[in-house]
C-alpha positions in Angstrom: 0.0 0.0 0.0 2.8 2.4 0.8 4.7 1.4 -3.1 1.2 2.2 -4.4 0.7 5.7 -2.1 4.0 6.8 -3.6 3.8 5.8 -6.8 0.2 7.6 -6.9 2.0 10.6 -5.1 4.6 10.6 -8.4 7.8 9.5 -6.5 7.9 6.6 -9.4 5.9 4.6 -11.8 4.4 1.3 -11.1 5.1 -0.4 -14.9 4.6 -3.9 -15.5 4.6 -3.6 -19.1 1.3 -4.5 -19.8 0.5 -0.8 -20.2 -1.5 -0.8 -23.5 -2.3 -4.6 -23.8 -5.5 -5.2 -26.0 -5.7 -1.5 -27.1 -4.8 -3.0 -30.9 -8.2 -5.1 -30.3 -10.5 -1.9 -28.6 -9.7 0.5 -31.1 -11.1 -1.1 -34.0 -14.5 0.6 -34.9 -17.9 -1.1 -34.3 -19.3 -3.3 -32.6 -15.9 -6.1 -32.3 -14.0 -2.7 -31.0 -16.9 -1.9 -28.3 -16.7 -5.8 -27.3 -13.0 -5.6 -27.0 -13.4 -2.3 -24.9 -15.6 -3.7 -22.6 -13.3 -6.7 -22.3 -10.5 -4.3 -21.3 -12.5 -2.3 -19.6 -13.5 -4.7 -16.9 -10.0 -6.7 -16.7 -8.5 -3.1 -15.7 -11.9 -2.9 -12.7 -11.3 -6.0 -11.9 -8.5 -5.8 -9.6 -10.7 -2.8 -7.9 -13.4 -4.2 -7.2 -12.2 -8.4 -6.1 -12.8 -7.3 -2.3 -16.5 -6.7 -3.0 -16.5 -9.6 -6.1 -15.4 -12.0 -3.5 -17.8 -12.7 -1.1 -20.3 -12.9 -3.9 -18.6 -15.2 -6.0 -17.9 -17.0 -2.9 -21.4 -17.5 -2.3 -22.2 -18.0 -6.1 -19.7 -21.0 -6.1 -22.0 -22.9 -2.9 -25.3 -22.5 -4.3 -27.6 -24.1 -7.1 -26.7 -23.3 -10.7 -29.5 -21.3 -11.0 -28.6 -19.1 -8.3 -24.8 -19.0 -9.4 -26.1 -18.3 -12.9 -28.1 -15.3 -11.6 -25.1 -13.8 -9.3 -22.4 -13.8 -12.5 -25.3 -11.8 -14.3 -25.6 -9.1 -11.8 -21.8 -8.8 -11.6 -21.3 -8.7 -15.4 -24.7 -6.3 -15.5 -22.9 -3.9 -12.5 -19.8 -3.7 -14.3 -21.6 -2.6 -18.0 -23.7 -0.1 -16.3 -22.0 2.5 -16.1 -21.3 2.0 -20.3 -24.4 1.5 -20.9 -25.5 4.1 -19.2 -22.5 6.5 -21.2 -24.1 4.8 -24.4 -27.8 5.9 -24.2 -27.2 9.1 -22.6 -25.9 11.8 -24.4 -26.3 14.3 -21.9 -24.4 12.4 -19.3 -21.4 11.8 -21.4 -21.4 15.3 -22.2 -21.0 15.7 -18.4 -18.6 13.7 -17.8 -15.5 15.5 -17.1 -12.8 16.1 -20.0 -9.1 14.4 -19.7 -6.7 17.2 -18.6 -4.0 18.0 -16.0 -6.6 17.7 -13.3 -6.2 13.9 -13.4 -2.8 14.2 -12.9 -4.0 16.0 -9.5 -6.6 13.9 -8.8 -4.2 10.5 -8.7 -1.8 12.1 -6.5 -4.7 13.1 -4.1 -6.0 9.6 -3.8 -2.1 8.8 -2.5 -3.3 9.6 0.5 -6.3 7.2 0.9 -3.7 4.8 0.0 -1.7 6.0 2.8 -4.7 5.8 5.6 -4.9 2.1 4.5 -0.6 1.6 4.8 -1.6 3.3 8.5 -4.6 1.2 9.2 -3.1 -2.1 7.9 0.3 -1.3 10.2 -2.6 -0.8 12.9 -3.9 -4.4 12.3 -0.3 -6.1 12.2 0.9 -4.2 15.1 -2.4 -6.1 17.0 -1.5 -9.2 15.6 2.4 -9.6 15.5 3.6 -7.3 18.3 5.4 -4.2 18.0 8.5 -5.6 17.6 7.6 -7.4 14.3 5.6 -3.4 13.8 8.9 -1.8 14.2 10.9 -4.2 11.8 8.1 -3.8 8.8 8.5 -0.5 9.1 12.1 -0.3 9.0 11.9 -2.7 6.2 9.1 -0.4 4.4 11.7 2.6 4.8 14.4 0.8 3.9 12.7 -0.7 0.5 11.5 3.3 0.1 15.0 4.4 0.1 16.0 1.7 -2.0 13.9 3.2 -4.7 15.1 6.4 -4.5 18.2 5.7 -4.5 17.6 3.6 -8.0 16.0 7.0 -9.6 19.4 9.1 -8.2 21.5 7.5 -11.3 21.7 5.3 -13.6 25.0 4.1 -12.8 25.6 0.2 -12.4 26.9 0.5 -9.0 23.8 2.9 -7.5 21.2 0.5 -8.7 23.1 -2.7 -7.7 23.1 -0.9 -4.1 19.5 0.0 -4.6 18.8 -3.0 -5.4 20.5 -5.1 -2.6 19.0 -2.9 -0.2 15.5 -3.5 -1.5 16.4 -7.2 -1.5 17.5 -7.5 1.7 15.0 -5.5 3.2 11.8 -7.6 2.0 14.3 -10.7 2.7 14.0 -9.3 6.0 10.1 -9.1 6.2 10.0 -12.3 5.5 12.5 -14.3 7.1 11.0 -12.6 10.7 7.0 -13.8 9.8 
């Protein structure tokens, strides 16, 4: 939660390099391009919204067919809604806002959401492991922090092979102590 906060806040970006996947398939025009869209569109929600999916797929997977059948409909029906909502509406799409630097401003303000979690998760752990095992994460947490800034301070081979044994060791830490 803390990466994500930072990364959010700007210090870096999260890349995995699937940035861009399946836009070749969502930009083609009709209805094959608004399939493909709304295939990308809920893999990228999908991640987002697994801790409310969950329970309800959960459930889904112990009942009758009938009544799984019914559940995977209301999930794939919440997650089109909002499109077909865009689709029919031309008023509302009109109020939608317009991409601009405000987004930009807008992700680093939800850093700190992400950063209330980091706190209330630390919370949790400290009530289960101790503060000991509290203060070690959060060395380790620093310690994996500063190992990524010092990766973005050059670009020589002998900074990022610190960097990188620092963030090694410190994770290495976390979990040789759980």
């Amino acid at each position: 939660m803390v990466l994500v906060a930072l990364s959010l806040g700007g210090m870096f970006n999260i890349q995995t390099g699937f940035e861009g996947a399946g836009q070749t398939f969502a930009s083609q025009e009709g209805t094959k391009g608004a399939f493909f869209t709304g295939v990308l569109a809920t893999l990228v929600a999908t991640p987002c919204t697994a801790p409310f999916m969950a329970p309800a797929i959960g459930y889904a997977l112990t009942q009758p067919i009938y009544v799984a059948l019914l559940v995977f409909f209301m999930l794939g029906f919440g997650l089109a809604l909002p499109f077909l909502i865009l689709s029919y509406s031309d008023r509302i799409a009109k109020a939608m806002p317009r991409p601009g630097a405000w987004m930009e401003t807008f992700k680093q303000g939800l850093a700190f959401p992400m950063f209330a979690t980091a706190a209330w998760l630390l919370f949790v752990f400290n009530n289960e492991a101790g503060s000991i095992a509290m203060l070690m994460l959060v060395f380790a947490i620093i310690a994996v922090v500063f190992a990524i800034w010092l990766w973005q301070q050059g670009t020589g081979m002998i900074i990022r092979s610190i960097a990188g044994i620092i963030g090694a060791l410190a994770l290495a830490s976390v979990f040789w102590n759980v």
